[in-house]
Every structure is written in structure tokens, then in C-alpha cells.
C-alpha positions as CSV (number, residue, x, y, z in Angstrom):
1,X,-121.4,24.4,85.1
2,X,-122.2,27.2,87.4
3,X,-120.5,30.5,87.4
4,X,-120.1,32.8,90.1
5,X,-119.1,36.5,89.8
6,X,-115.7,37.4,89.0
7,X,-115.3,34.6,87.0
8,X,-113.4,34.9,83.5
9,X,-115.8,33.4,80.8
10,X,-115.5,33.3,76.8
11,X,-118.7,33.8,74.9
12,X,-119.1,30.8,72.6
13,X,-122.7,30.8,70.9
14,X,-123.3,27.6,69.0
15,X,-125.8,29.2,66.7
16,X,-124.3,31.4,64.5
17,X,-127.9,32.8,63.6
18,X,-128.3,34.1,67.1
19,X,-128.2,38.3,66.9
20,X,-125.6,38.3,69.4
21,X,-122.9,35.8,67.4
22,X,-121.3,38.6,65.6
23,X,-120.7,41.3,68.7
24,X,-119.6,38.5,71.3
25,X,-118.8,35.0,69.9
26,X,-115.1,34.4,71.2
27,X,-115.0,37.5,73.5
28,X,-113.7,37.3,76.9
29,X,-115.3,38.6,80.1
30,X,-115.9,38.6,83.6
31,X,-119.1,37.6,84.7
32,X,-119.7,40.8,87.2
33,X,-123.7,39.8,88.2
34,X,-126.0,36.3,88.6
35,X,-129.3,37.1,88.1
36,X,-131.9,34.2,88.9
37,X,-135.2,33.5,87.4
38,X,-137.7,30.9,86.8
39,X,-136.7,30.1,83.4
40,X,-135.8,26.6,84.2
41,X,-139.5,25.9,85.1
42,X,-140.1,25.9,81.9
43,X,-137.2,24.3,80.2
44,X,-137.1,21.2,82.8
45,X,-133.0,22.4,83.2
46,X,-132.6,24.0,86.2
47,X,-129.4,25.8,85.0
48,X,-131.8,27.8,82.8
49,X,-132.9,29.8,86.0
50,X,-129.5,31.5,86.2
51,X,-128.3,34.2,83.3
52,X,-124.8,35.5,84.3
53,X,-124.1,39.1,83.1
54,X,-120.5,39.7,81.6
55,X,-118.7,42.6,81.8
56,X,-116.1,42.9,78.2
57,X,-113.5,45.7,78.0
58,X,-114.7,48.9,77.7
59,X,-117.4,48.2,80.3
60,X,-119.9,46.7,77.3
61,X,-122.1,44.5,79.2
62,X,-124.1,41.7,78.2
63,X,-126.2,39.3,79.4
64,X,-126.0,34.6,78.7
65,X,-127.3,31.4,79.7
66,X,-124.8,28.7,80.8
67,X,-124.7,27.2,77.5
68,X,-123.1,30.1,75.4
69,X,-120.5,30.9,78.3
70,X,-117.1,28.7,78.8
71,X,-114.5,28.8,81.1
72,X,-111.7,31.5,79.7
């Protein structure tokens, strides 16, 4: 799924090793900025190329590939 900004998202990382499970797993944000690059080149998905930063209360930002984000 693609997101666009000003979407509400919920941060669900599936790997519970990632550094960033702890601080944002189950959090709830807006995605506040797309940012497109040519990651998908190289992982044959093309939704690789987009990394959606989300904005948390408190202005915290962060940035996530499609497949730790979920609709809120």
C-alpha cells in the first residue's frame, strides 16, 4: 500500500531485533513527508523506493519502509 502525507499510520515492525522495535512498535503517527529513492532497484519491489517519514506526538520523527507502517 502506498501512503501519502497526512495519513495516520501505526508502526508495526515484524522483527523484534530491529533497533527501532522498542521506541516505535505500536506507535501512532502521521506520515508528514514521502521521500523517494532508488532502493527498489535493488530489492526488485518497487515499493522499496518510497520511505514515508512519520511524525509521533511530541514532534519525534522517524523514518519506515511500507512494510513496518499500517493503516491506523
Amino acid at each position: 500500500m502506498a501512503y501519502k502525507t497526512g495519513d495516520k499510520v501505526k508502526i508495526d515492525i515484524p522483527d523484534q531485533t530491529d533497533p527501532d522495535y522498542d521506541s516505535f512498535h505500536g506507535s501512532i503517527g502521521e506520515v508528514v513527508e514521502v521521500i523517494h529513492d532508488d532502493a527498489g532497484q535493488y530489492t526488485g519491489d518497487w515499493r522499496d523506493s518510497s520511505l514515508y517519514r512519520v511524525e509521533f506526538e511530541g514532534e519525534q520523527k522517524a523514518d519506515f519502509r511500507w512494510r513496518d507502517i499500517r493503516p491506523a
